[in-house]
N, C-alpha and C positions, 0 to 999 in steps of 0.2 A: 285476285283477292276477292272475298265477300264482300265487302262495302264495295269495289268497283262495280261486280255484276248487279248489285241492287242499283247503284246511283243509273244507271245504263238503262234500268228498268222506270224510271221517276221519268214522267211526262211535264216537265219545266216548262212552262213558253219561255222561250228568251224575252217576250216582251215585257216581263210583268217590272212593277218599276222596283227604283230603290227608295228608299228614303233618310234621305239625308239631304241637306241643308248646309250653304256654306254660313258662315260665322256673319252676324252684319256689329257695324259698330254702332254705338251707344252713345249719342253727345247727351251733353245733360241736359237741353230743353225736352222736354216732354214732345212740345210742337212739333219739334224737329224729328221725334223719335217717332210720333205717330205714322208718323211721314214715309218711312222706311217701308219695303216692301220685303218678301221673301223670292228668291231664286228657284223656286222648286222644280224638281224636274218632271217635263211638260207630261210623261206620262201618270204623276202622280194627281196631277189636278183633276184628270177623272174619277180618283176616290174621292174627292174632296170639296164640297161645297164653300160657297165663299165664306172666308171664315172672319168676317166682320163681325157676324152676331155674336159670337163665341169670345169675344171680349169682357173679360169682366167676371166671367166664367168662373168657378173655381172648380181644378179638376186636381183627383188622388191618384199622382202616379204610382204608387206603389203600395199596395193594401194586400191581406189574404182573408179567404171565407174555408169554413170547410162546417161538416156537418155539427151537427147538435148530437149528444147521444142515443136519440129516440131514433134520427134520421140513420148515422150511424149501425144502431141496432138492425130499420128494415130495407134499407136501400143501400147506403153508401159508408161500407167500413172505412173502419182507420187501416193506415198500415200498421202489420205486427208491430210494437215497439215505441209507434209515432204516434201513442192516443196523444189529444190534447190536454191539457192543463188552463185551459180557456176557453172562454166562451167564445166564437167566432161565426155562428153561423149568419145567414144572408140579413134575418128579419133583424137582428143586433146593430148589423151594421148601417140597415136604413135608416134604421131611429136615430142613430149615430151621427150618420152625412146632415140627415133634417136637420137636426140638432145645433151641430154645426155651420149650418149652410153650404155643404160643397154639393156642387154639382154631377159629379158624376166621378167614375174612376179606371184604373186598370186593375185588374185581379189578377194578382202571383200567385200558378197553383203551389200550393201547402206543401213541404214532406210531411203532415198527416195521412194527407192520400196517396204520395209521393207518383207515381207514374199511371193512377188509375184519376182521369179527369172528370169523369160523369159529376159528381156535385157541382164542379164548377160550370161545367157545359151547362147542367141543368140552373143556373143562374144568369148564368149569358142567354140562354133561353127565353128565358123569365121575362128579363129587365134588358132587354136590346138596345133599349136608349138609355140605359145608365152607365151600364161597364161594356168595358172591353177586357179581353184574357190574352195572359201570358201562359203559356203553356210549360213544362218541365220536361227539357232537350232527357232523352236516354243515349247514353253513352256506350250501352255494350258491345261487347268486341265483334259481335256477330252482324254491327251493323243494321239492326230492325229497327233501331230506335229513327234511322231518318225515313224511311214509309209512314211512322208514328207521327213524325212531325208533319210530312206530308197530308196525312188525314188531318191529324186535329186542325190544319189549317183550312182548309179548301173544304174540308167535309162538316168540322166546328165550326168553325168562326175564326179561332185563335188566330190574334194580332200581332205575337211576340213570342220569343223563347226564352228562356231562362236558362244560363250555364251554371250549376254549378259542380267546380271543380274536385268538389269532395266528396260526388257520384263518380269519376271516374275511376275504373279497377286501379288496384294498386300498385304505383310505379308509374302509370301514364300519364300526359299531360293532354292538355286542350287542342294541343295542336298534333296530337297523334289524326293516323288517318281515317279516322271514325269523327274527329273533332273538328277536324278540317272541312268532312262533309258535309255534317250537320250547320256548319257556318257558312261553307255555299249554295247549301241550297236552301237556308234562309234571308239571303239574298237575292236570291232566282226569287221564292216565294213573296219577295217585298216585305221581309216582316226585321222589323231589329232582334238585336241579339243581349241580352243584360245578363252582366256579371256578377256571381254573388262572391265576394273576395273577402270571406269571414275571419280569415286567417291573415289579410291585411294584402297591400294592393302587389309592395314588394316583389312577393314569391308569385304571382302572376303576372305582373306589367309585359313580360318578353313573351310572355304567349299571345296576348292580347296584341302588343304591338305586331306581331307575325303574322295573326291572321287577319286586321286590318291591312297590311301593308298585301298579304297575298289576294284578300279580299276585299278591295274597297268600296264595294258598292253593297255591302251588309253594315248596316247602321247598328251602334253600338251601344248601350244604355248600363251604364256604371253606378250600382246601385249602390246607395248608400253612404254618399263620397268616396267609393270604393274603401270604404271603412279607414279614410285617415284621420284620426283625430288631430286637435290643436298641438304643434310640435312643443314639445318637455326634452326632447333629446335626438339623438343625429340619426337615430332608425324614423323617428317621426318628421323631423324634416327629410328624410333620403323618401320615404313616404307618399310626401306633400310635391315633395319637385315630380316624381314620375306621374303624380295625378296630372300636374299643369302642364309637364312635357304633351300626355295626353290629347291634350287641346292642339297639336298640328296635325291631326288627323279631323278632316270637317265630318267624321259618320260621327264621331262619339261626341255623347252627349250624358251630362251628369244629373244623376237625382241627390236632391239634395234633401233626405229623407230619411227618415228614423236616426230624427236628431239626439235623441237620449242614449244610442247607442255610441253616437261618436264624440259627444260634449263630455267634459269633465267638470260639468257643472250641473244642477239644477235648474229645474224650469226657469226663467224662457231659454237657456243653453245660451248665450248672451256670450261665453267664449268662440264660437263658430262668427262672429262679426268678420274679423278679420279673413277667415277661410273661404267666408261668400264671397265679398270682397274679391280677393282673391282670383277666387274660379270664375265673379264676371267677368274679370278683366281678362284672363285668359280665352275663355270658351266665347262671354259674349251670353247675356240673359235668356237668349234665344235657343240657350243649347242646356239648361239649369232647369230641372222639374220639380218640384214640390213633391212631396211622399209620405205620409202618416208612420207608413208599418200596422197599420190595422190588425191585429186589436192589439196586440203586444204595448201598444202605446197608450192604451185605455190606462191599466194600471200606473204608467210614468206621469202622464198630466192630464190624460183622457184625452179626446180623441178631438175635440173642439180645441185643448190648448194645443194640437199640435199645426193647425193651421194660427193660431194665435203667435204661436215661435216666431212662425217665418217673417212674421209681421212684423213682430220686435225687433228681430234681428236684423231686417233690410232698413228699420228707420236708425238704427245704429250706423251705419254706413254711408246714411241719405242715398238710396236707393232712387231713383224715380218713380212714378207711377207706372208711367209703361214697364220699365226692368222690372216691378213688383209684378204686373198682369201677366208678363209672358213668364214667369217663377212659376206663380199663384196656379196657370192654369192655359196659357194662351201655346206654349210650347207645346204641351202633350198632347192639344188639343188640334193642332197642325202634324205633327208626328202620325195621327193616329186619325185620320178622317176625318169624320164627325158626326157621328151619333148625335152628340150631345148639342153640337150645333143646332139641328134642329129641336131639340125636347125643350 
């Protein structure tokens, strides 16, 4: 097969690590919770500075940039079909983060740009110690897209890949053997894997659980609460249980982001209380990311209430300090190195 003879061709170390994290428990002193240490495995500590300073932090898992129409016009087209309807490009969104006070973030490349990364690269470029990139996995059948993933990692930078399921030709799933690949060898490469489950978590959960269970040392990042909103009826609870089922698998880890997509409410979204909730108690705080959706969320509360939400919503619950700092900022901030440790 194609995908065998390329995978044959990819120079993997077997060394490089994984990352994942088993689940730690949460008593309710703060004290106590300080106290806790992380598991991580010992070949990860070499990306990883001590990440004491990085407390306190506030980091965006989950944002996207793409060009301006001027940029656009002489460097970096849209895809045919995928111009924006928003302003999103780099200098927007630092006025943005100031604005708000977060510190740093991960960048999802765009379907603006859809498979062409140079704008984003040329922002990880830029600003080394602000972001980190999620790169956009290509699914096609001829298998090129995992060399693709191979460079944008080792040759960009890119930290992470992004599935999503509605790039794959029609008829196939995640777990065909183009899906497979690309999932192991972002595990070889150390980088997680984030799902985009637009269409809801349901009609994905059995792909996800397959290639976690064939795969388990590719860390799994579920974006968006894999889009379940608050249960109104038994597709939304049938929903909710595979999310938290989820959670006996220690690679996946949830972002708990682009709140206005999953509340059926209005600003602060104050319905997702119980769903945090929830997914602590399951996953454990340690496994829960904070995520705007940049810029898409400018127009819903702007981009400062969207770290403002998370706030509301975890004193609704009496969250702790520490569950809010590893939310807010201290999880992705372990996941992902640290740039921002030092900046």
């Amino acid at each position: 097969m194609a995908v065998v003879a390329r995978l044959k061709l990819l120079s993997l170390p077997s060394s490089l690590p994984s990352l994942h994290f088993p689940s730690l428990a949460f008593p309710s002193s703060a004290a106590i919770f300080a106290s806790q240490s992380i598991n991580t495995n010992p070949n990860f500590k070499l990306r990883m500075a001590s990440s004491s300073s990085s407390y306190g932090k506030v980091i965006d898992s989950h944002l996207h940039v793409w060009a301006s129409p001027e940029e656009a016009a002489a460097k970096y087209p849209y895809f045919p079909g995928q111009e924006p309807t928003l302003t999103g490009h780099v200098d927007f969104l630092l006025q943005s983060m100031e604005e708000a006070g977060v510190d740093g973030a991960l960048i999802v490349q765009p379907i603006n740009h859809k498979f062409d990364h140079s704008y984003v690269t040329s922002v990880l470029n830029k600003y080394p110690n602000k972001f980190v990139g999620c790169c956009l996995a290509n699914p096609a059948n001829d298998g090129s897209g995992i060399q693709q993933l191979e460079h944008l990692v080792t040759k960009d930078g890119y930290s992470a890949v992004r599935f999503n399921p509605y790039l794959w030709p029609s008829g196939q799933k995640m777990t065909n053997e183009v899906g497979k690949a690309l999932f192991s060898t972002a595990g070889k490469l150390g980088i997680p894997v984030g799902f985009m489950c637009m269409k809801g978590l349901s009609l994905h959960v059995e792909e996800i659980k397959e290639l976690c269970t064939e795969f388990p040392s590719t860390t799994v990042l579920l974006d968006h609460l894999g889009f379940c909103k608050p249960p109104e009826n038994e597709e939304d609870s049938l929903a909710l249980a595979h999310l938290l089922e989820l959670a006996s698998f220690p690679q996946i880890y949830v972002k708990f982001s682009a709140l206005f997509r999953v509340s059926r409410r209005p600003f602060p979204y104050l319905d997702l209380s119980r769903l945090l909730s929830q997914i602590v108690s399951s996953f454990g705080a340690n496994r829960i990311m904070w995520g705007s959706d940049f810029p898409f969320v400018v127009l819903e509360c702007g981009y400062k209430g969207a770290i403002d939400a998370v706030t509301l919503i975890a004193n609704e619950i009496s969250l702790s300090s520490g569950e809010l700092e590893w939310i807010k900022g201290k999880t992705v901030a372990h996941l992902f190195q640290s740039r921002w440790i030092s900046s």
